[in-house]
Structures are given as structure tokens and as C-alpha cells.
C-alpha positions as CSV (number, residue, x, y, z in Angstrom):
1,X,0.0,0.0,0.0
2,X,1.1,3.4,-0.9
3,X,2.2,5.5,2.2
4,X,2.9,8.7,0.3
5,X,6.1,11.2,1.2
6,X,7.9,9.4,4.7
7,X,10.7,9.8,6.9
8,X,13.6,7.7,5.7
9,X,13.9,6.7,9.9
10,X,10.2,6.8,10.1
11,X,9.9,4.2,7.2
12,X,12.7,2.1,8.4
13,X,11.1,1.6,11.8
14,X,8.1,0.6,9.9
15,X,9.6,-2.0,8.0
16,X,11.4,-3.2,11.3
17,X,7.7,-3.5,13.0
18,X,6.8,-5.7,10.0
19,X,9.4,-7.7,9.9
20,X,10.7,-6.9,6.4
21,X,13.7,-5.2,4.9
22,X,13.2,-1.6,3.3
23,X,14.4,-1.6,-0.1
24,X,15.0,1.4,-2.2
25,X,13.5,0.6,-6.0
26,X,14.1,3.4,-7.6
27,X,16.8,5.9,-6.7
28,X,17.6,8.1,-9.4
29,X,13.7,10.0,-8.8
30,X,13.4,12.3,-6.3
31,X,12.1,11.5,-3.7
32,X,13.5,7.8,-3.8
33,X,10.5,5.2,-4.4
34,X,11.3,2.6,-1.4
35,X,9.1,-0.6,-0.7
36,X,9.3,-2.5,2.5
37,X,9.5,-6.1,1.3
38,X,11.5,-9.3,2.0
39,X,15.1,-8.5,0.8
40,X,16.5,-12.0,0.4
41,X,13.0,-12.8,-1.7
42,X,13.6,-9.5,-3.7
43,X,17.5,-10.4,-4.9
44,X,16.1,-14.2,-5.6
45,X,13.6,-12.4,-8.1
46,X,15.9,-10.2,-9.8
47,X,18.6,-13.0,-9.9
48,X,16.0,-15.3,-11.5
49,X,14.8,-12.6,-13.8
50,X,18.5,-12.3,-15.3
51,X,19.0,-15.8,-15.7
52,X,15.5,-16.3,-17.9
53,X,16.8,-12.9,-20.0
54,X,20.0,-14.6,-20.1
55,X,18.5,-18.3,-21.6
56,X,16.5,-16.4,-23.9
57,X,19.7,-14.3,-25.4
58,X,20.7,-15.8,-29.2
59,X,24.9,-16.1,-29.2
60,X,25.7,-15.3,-33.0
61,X,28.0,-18.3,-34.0
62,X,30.2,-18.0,-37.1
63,X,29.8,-21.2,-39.1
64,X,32.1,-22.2,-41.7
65,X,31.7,-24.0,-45.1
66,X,34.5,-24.7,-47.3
67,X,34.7,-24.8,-51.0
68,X,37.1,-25.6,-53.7
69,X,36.7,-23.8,-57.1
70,X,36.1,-26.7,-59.2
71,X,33.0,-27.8,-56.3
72,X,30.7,-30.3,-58.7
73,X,26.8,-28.7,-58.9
74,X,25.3,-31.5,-56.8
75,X,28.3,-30.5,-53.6
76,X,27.3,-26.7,-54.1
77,X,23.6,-27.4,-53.9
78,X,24.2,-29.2,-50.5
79,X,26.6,-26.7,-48.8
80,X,23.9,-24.1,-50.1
81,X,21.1,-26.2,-48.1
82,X,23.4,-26.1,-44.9
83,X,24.3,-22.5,-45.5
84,X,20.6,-21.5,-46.0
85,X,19.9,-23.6,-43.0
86,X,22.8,-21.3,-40.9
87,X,21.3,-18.1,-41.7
88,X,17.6,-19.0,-40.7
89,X,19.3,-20.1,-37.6
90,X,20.6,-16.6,-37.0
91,X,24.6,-17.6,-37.3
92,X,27.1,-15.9,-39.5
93,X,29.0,-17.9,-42.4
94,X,32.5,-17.9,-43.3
95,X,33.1,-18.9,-46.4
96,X,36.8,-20.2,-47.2
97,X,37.7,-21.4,-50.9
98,X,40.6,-23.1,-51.1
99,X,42.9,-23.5,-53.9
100,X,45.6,-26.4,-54.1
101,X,48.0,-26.8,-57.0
102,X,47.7,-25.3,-60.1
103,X,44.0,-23.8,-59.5
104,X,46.6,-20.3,-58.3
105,X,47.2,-19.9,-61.9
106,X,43.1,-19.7,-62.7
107,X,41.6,-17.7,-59.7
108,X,39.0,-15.9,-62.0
109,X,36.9,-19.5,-61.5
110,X,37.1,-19.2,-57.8
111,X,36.1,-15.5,-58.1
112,X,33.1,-16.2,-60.8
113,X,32.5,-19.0,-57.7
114,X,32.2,-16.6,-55.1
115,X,29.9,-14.2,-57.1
116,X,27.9,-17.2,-57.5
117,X,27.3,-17.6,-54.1
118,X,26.9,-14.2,-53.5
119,X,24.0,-13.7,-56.3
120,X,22.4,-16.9,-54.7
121,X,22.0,-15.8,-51.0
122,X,21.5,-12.0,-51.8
123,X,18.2,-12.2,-50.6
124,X,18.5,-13.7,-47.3
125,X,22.1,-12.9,-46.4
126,X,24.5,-9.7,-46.9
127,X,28.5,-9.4,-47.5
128,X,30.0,-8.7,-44.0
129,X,33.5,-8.9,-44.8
130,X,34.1,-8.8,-49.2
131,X,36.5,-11.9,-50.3
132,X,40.2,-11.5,-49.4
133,X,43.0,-13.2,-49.6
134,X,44.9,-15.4,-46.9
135,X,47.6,-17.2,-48.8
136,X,46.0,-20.1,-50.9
137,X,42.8,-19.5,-49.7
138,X,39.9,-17.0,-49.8
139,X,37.8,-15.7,-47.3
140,X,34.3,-14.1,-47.2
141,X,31.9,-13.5,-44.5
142,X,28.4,-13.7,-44.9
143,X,25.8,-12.5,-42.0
144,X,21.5,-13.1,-42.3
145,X,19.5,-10.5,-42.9
């Protein structure tokens, strides 16, 4: 029940009389809003509140699928599936294409690769971090829409 404007002592022997704690709620308003309520019931409440807030926060994984530049149609389709299946999920893709060999001397098929992929996730996925190089290999980053 509301008591309206108190004494900070006056409300404290109040609480004290009920057998409670006084706990200030709020105490960046003036005047402070204080409640007389069990303390240890109060901190058990808040605490339980930050662990359901906590269970119900998404961590963004990045996922990674590697490709080679000469990846048959049938391979592509399926790490397509499991990258469309990744985004809906809410994670982030890393895309690495690796090149072993003589594929070096033809990187424009690993590039036409890559703009592939990008044409065919546009709509449910944008570039994070373009293609670059890492020695042998290129890497993209992909992140859902």
C-alpha cells in the first residue's frame, strides 16, 4: 500500500515493526521510491529474472563452409542447403575457398565462384566482410539479414 512522502527513519522503523527489509526501487527520482518487502525474496527475483533474460539471449556463431573452385553442382547445392539452414538459424558464415595446385594460376573460376554464391544468398544474407585473400585461400563472410 502506498504511504505517500515518509521519513527515511520513520519508514525504516516501519519495516522493522513488520518484519521486512526496506528496499530502495528506484533511486535516481526524487524522492527515492522505497518498498518494505523481504530483501533475500527480492534479490532471488531479480537473480531469476536475469537468468530467464539470459536463456532467452541468441549467441551469434560464425559457421564455416568450405569450397574448392572446381565444387561439382550436386556439392554446391548441398553446402547451399546447410548455408541457407545457418542463416535461418541466425549464425554468420565464413566462407573459405581453397585453392591447391595449379588452380593459383586460374583464380577468375574461384572468383566467378564466389559471385555465385553471393547472387544466390542475396536475398537472405548480406556481404559482411568482401573476399580477401589469406595465402592459398579466400575468405568471405556472410551475415542473415
Amino acid at each position: 500500500m502506498n504511504q505517500g512522502k515518509v521519513e527515511t527513519i520513520v519508514a525504516i522503523k516501519m519495516a522493522m515493526e513488520a518484519g521486512m527489509d526496506l528496499v530502495e526501487i528506484s533511486p535516481n527520482v526524487s524522492p527515492p521510491v522505497c518498498k518494505i518487502m523481504d530483501y533475500g525474496k527480492f534479490k532471488y527475483s531479480a537473480q531469476k529474472k536475469a537468468a530467464e533474460a539470459r536463456k532467452k539471449q541468441k549467441i551469434v556463431e560464425i559457421k564455416e563452409i568450405k569450397l574448392r573452385p572446381m565444387i561439382d553442382d550436386h556439392d554446391y547445392g548441398v553446402k547451399m542447403k546447410a548455408m541457407q539452414r545457418f542463416f535461418e538459424e541466425g549464425d554468420k558464415v565464413k566462407i573459405t575457398l581453397r585453392y591447391r595446385g595449379r588452380e593459383m594460376a586460374h583464380q577468375e573460376i574461384g572468383t566467378r565462384l564466389l559471385d555465385k554464391v553471393k547472387a544466390d544468398v542475396a536475398e537472405i544474407a548480406k556481404v559482411e566482410q568482401d573476399a580477401r585473400f589469406e595465402g592459398r585461400q579466400v575468405v568471405m563472410v556472410l551475415a542473415p539479414r
